[in-house]
N, CA, C and O atoms as a Tripos MOL2 file, in Angstrom:
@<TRIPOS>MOLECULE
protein
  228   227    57     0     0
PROTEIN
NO_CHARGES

@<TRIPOS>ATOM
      1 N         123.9480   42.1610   98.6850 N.3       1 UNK1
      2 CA        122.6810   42.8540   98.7540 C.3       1 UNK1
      3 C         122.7100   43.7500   99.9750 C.2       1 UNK1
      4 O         123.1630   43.2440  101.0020 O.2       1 UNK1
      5 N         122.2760   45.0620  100.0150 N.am      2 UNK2
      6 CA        122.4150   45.7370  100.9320 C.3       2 UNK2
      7 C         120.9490   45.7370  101.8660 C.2       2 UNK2
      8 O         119.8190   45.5660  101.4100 O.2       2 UNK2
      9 N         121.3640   46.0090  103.4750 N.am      3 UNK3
     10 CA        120.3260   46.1430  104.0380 C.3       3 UNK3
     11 C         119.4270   46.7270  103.6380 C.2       3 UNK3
     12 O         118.4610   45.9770  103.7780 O.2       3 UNK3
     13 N         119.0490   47.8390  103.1120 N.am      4 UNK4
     14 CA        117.5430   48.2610  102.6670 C.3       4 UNK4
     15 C         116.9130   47.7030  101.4770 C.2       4 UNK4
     16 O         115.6960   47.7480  101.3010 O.2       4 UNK4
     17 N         117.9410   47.0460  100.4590 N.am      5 UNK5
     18 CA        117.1920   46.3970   99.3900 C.3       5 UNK5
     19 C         116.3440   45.0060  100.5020 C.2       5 UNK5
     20 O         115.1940   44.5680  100.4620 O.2       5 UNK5
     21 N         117.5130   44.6510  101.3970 N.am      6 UNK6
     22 CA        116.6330   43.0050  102.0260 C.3       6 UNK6
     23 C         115.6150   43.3410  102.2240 C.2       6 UNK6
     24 O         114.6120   42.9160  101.6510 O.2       6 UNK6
     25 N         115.6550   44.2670  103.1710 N.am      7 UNK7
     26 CA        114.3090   44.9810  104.3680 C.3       7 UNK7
     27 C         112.7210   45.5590  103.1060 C.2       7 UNK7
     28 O         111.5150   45.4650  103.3340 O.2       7 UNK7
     29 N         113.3700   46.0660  101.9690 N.am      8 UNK8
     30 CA        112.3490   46.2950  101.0710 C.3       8 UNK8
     31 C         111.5700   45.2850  100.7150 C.2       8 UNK8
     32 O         110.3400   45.2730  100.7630 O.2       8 UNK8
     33 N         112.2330   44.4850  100.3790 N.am      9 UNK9
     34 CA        112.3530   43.2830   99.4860 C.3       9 UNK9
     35 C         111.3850   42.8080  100.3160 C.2       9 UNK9
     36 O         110.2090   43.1110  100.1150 O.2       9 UNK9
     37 N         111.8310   41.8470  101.5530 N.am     10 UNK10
     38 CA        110.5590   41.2300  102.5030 C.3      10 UNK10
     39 C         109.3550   41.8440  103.0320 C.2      10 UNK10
     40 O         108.3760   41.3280  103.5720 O.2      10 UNK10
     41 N         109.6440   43.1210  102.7520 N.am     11 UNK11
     42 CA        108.1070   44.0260  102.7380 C.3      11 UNK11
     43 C         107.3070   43.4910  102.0770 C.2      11 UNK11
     44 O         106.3920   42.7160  102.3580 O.2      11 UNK11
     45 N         107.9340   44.2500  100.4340 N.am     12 UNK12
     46 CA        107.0800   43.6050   99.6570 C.3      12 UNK12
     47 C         106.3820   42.1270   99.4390 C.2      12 UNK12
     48 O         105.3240   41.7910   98.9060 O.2      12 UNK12
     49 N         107.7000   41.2100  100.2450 N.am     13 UNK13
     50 CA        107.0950   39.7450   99.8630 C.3      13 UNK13
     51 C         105.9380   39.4880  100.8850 C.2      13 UNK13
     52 O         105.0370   38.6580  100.7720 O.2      13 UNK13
     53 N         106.1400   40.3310  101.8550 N.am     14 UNK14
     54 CA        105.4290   40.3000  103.1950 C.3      14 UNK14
     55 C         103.6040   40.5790  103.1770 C.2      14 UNK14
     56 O         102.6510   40.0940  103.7880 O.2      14 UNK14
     57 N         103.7690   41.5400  102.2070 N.am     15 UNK15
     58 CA        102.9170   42.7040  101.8550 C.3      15 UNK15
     59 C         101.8500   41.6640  100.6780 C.2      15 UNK15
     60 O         100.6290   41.5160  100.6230 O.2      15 UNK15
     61 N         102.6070   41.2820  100.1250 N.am     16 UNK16
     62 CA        102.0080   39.7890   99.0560 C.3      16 UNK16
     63 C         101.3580   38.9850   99.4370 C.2      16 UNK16
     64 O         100.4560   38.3860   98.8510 O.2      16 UNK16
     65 N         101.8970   38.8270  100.8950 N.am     17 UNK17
     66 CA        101.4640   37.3530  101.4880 C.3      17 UNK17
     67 C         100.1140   37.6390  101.6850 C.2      17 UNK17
     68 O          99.2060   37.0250  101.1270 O.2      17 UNK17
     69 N          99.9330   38.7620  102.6400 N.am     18 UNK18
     70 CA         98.9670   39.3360  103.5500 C.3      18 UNK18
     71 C          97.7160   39.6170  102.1420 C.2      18 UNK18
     72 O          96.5200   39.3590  102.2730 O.2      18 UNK18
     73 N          98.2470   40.0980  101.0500 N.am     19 UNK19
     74 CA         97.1610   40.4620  100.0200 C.3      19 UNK19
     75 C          96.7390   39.0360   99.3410 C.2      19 UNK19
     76 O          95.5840   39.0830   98.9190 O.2      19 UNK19
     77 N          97.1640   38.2100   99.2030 N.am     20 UNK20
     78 CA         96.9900   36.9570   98.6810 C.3      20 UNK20
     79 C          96.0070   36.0010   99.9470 C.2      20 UNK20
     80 O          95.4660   34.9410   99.6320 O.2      20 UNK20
     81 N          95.9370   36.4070  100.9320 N.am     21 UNK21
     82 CA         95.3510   35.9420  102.0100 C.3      21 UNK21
     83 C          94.2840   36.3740  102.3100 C.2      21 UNK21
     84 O          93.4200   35.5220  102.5180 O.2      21 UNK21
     85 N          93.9010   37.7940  102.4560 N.am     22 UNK22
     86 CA         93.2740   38.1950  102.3270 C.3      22 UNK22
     87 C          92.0590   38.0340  100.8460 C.2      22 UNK22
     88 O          90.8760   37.6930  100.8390 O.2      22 UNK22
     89 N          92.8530   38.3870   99.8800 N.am     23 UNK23
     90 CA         91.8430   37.6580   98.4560 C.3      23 UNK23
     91 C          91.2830   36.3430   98.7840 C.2      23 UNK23
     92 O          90.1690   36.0300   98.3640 O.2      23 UNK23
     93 N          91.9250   35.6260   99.4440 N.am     24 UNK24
     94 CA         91.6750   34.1980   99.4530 C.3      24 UNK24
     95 C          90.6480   33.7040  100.2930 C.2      24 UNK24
     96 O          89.9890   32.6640  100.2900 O.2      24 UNK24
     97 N          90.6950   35.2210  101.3790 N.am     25 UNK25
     98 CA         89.7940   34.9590  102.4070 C.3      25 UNK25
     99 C          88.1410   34.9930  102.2970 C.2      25 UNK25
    100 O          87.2770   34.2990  102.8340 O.2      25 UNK25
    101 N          88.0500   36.5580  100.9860 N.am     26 UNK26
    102 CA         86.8460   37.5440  100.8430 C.3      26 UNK26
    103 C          86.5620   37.1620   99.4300 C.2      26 UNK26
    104 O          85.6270   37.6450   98.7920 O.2      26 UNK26
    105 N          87.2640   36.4230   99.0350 N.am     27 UNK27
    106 CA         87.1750   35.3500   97.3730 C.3      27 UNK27
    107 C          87.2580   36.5690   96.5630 C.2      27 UNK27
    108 O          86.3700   36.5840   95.7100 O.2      27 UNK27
    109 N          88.2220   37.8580   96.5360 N.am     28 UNK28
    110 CA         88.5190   38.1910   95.8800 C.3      28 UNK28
    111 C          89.8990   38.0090   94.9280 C.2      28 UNK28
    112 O          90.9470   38.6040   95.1760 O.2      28 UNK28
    113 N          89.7650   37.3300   94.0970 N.am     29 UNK29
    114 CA         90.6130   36.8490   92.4740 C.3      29 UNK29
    115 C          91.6920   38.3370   92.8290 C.2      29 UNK29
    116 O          92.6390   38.4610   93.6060 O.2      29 UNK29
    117 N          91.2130   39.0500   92.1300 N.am     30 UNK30
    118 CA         91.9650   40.2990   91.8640 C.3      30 UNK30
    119 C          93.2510   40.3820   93.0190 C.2      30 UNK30
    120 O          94.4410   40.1730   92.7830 O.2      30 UNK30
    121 N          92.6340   40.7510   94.3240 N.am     31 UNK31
    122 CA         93.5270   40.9650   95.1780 C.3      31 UNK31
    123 C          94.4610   39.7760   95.6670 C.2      31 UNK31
    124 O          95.4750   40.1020   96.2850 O.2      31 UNK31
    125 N          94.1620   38.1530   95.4040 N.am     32 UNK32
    126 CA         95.0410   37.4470   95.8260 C.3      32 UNK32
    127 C          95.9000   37.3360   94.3740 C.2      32 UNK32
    128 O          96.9890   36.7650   94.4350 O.2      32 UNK32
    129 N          95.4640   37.8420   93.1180 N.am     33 UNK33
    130 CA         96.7230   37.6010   92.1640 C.3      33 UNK33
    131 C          97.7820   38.7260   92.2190 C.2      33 UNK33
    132 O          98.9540   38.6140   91.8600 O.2      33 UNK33
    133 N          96.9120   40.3380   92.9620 N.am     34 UNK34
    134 CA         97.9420   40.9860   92.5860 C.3      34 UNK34
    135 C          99.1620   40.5980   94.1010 C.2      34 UNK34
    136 O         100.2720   41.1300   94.0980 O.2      34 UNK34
    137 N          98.7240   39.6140   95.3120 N.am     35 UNK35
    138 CA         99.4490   39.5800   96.3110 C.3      35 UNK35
    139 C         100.0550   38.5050   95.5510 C.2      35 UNK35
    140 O         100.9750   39.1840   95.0960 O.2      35 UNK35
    141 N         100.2330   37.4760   95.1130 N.am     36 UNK36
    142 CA        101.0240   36.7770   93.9710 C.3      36 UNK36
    143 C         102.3590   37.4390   93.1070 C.2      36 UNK36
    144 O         103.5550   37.1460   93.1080 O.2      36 UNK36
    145 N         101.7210   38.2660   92.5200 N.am     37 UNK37
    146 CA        102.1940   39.0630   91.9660 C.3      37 UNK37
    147 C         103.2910   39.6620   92.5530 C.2      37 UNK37
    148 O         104.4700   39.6330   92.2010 O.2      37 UNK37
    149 N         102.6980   40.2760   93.6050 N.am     38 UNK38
    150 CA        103.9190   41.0740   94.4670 C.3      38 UNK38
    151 C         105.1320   40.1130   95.1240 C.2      38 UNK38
    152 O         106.2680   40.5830   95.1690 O.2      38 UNK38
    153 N         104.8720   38.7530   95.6360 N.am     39 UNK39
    154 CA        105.5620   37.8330   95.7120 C.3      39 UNK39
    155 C         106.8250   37.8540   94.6660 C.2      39 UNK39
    156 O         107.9730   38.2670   94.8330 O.2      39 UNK39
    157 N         106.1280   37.1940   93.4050 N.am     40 UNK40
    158 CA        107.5080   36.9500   92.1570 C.3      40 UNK40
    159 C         107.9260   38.1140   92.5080 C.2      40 UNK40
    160 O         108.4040   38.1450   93.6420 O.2      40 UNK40
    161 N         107.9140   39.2660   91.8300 N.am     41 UNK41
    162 CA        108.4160   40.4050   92.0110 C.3      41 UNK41
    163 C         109.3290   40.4730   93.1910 C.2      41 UNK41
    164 O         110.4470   40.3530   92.6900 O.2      41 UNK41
    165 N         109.4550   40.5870   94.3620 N.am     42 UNK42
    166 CA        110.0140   40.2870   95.5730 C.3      42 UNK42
    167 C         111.3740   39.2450   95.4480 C.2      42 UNK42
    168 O         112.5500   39.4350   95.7580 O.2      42 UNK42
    169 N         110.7040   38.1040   94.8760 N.am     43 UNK43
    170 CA        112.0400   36.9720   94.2870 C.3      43 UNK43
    171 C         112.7440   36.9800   93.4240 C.2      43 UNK43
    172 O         113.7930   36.3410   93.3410 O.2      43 UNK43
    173 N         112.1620   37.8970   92.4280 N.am     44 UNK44
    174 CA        113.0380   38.0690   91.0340 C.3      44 UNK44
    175 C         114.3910   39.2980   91.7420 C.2      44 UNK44
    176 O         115.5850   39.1020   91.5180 O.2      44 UNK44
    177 N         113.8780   40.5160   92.5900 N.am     45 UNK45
    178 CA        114.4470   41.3010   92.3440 C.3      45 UNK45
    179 C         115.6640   40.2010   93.5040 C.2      45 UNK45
    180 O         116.8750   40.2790   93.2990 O.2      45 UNK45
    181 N         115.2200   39.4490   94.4170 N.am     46 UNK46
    182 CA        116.0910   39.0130   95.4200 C.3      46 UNK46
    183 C         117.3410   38.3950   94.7060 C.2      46 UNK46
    184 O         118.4920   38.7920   94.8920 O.2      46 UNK46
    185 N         116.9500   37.2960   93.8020 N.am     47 UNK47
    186 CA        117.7610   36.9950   92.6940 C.3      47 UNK47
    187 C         118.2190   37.3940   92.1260 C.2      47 UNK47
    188 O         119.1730   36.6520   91.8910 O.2      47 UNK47
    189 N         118.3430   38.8640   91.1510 N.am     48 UNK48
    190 CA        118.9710   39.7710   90.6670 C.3      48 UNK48
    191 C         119.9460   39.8990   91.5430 C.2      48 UNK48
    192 O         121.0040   39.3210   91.2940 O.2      48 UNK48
    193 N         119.7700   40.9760   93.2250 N.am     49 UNK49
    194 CA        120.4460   41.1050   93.9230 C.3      49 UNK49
    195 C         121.8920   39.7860   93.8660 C.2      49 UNK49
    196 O         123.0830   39.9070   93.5800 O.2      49 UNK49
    197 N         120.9930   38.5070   94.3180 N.am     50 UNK50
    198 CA        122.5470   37.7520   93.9980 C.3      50 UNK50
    199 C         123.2190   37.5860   93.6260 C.2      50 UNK50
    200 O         124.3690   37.4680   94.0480 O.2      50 UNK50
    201 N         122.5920   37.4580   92.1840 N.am     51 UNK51
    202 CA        123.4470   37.2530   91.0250 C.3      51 UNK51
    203 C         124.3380   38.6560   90.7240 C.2      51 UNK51
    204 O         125.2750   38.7270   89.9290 O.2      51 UNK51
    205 N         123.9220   39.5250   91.3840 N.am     52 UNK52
    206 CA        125.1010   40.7040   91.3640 C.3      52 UNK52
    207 C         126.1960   40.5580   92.5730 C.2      52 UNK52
    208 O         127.3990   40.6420   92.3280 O.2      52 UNK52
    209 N         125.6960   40.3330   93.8990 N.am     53 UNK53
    210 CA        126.2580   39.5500   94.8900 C.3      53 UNK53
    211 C         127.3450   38.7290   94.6570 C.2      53 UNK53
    212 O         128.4590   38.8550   95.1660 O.2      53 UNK53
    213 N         126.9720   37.8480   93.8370 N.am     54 UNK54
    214 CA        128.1740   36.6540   93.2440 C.3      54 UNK54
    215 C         129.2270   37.0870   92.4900 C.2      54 UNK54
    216 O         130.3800   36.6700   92.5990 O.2      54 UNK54
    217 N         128.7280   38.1690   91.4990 N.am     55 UNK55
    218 CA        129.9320   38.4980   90.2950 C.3      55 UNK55
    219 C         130.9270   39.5850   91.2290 C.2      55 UNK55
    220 O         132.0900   39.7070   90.8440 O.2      55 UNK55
    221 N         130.4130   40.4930   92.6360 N.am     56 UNK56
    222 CA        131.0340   41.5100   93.4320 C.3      56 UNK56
    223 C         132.3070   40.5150   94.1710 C.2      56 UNK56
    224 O         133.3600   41.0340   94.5400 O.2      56 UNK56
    225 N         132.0500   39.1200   94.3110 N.am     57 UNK57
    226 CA        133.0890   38.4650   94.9060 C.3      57 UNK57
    227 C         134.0690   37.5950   93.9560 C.2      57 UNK57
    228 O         135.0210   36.9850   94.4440 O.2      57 UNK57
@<TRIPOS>BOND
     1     1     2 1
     2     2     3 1
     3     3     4 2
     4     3     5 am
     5     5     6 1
     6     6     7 1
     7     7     8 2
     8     7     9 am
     9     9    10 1
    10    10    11 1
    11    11    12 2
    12    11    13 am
    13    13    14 1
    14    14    15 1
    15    15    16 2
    16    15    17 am
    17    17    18 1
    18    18    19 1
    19    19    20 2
    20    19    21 am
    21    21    22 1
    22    22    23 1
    23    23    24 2
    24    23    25 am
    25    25    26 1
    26    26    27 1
    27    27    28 2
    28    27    29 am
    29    29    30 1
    30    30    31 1
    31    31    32 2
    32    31    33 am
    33    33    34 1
    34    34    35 1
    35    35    36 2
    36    35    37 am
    37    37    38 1
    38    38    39 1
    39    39    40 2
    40    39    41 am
    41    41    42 1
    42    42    43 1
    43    43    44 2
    44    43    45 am
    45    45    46 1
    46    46    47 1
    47    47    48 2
    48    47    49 am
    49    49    50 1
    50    50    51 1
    51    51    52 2
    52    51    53 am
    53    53    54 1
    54    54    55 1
    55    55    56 2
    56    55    57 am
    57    57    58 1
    58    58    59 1
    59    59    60 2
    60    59    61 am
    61    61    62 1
    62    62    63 1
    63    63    64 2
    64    63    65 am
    65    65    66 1
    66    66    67 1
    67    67    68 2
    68    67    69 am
    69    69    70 1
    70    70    71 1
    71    71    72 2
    72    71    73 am
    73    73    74 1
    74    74    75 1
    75    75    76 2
    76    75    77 am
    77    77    78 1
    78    78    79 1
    79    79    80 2
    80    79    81 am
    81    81    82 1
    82    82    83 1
    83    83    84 2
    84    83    85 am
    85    85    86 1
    86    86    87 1
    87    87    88 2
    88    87    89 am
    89    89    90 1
    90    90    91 1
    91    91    92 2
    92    91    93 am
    93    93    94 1
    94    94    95 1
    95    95    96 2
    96    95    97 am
    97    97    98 1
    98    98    99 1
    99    99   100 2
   100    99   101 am
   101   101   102 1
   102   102   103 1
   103   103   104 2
   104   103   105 am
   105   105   106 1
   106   106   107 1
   107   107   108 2
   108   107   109 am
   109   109   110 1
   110   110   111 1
   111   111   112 2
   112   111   113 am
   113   113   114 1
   114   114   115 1
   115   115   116 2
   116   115   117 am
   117   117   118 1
   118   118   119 1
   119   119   120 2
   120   119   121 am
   121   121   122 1
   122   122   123 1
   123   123   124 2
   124   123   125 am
   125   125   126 1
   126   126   127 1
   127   127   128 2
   128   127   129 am
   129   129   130 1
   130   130   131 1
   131   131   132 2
   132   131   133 am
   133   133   134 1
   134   134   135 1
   135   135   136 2
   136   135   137 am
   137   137   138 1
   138   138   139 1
   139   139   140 2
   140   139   141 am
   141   141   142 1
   142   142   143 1
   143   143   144 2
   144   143   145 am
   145   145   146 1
   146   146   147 1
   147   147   148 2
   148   147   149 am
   149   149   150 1
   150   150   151 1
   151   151   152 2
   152   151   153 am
   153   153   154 1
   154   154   155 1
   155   155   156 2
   156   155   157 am
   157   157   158 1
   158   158   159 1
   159   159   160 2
   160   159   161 am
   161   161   162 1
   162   162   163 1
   163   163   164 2
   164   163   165 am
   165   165   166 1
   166   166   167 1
   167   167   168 2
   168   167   169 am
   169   169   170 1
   170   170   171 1
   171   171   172 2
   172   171   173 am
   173   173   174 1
   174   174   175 1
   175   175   176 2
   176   175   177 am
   177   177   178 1
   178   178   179 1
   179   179   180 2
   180   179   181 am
   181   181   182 1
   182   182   183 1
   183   183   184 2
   184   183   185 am
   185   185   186 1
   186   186   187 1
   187   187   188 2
   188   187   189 am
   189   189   190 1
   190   190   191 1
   191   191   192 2
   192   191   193 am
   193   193   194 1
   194   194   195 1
   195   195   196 2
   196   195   197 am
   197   197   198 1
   198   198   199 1
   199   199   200 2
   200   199   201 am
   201   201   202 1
   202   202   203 1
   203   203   204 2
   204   203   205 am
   205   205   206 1
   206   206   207 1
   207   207   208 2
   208   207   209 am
   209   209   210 1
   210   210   211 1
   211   211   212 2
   212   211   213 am
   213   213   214 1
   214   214   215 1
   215   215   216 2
   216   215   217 am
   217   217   218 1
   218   218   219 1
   219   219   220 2
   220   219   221 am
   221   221   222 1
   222   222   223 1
   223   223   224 2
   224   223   225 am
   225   225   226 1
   226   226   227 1
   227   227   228 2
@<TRIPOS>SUBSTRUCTURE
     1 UNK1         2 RESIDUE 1 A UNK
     2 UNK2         6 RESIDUE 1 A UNK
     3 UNK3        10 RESIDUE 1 A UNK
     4 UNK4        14 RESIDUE 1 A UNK
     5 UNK5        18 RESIDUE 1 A UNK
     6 UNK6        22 RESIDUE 1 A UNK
     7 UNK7        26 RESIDUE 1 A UNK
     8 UNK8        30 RESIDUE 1 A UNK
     9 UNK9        34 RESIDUE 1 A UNK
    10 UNK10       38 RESIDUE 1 A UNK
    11 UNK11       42 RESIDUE 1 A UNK
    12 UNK12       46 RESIDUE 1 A UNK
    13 UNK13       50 RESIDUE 1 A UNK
    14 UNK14       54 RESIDUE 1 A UNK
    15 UNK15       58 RESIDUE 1 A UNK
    16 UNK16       62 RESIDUE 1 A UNK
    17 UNK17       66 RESIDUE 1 A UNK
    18 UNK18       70 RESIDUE 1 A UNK
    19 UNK19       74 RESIDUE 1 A UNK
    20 UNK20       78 RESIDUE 1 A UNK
    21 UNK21       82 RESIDUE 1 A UNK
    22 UNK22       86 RESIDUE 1 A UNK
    23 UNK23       90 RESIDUE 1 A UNK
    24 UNK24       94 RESIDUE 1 A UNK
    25 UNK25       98 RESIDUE 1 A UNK
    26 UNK26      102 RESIDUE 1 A UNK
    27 UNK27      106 RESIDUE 1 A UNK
    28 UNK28      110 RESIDUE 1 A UNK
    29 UNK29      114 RESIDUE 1 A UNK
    30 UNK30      118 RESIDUE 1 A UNK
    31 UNK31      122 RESIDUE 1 A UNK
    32 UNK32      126 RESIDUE 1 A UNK
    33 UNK33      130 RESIDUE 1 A UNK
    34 UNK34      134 RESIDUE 1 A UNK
    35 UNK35      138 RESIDUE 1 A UNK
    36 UNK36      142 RESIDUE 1 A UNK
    37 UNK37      146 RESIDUE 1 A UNK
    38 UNK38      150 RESIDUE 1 A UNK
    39 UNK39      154 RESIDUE 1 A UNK
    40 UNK40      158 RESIDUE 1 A UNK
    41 UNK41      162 RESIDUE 1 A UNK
    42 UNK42      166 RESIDUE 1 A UNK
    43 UNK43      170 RESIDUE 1 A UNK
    44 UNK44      174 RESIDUE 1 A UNK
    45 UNK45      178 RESIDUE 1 A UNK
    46 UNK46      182 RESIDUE 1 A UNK
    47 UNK47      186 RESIDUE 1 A UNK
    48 UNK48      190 RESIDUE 1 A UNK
    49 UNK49      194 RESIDUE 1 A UNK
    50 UNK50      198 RESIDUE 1 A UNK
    51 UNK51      202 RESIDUE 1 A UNK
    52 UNK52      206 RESIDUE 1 A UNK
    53 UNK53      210 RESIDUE 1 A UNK
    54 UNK54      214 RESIDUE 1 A UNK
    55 UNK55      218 RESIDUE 1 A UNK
    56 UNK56      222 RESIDUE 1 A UNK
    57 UNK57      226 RESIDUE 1 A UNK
């Protein structure tokens, strides 16, 4: 996985956290599913990355 996919990647998961916290805070539904949301997304693509990672070695 290359440095800017990581650095993206934990943005986004970063970016999830903070929106899911925020929803959670102001009891807005919407904004803590789409910071959820942005989470998986974040892990799926991290996982992809590996699993390409693994087959490069």
């Amino acid at each position: 996985m290359g440095l800017a996919d990581k650095a993206k990647n934990a943005a986004q998961d970063a970016a999830g956290k903070v929106k899911e916290a925020v929803g959670d805070a102001t009891g807005n539904d919407d904004l803590r599913n789409e910071g959820q949301a942005d989470q998986g997304k974040s892990s799926l693509k991290k996982a992809g990355e590996n699993i390409k990672d693994a087959f490069k070695d």
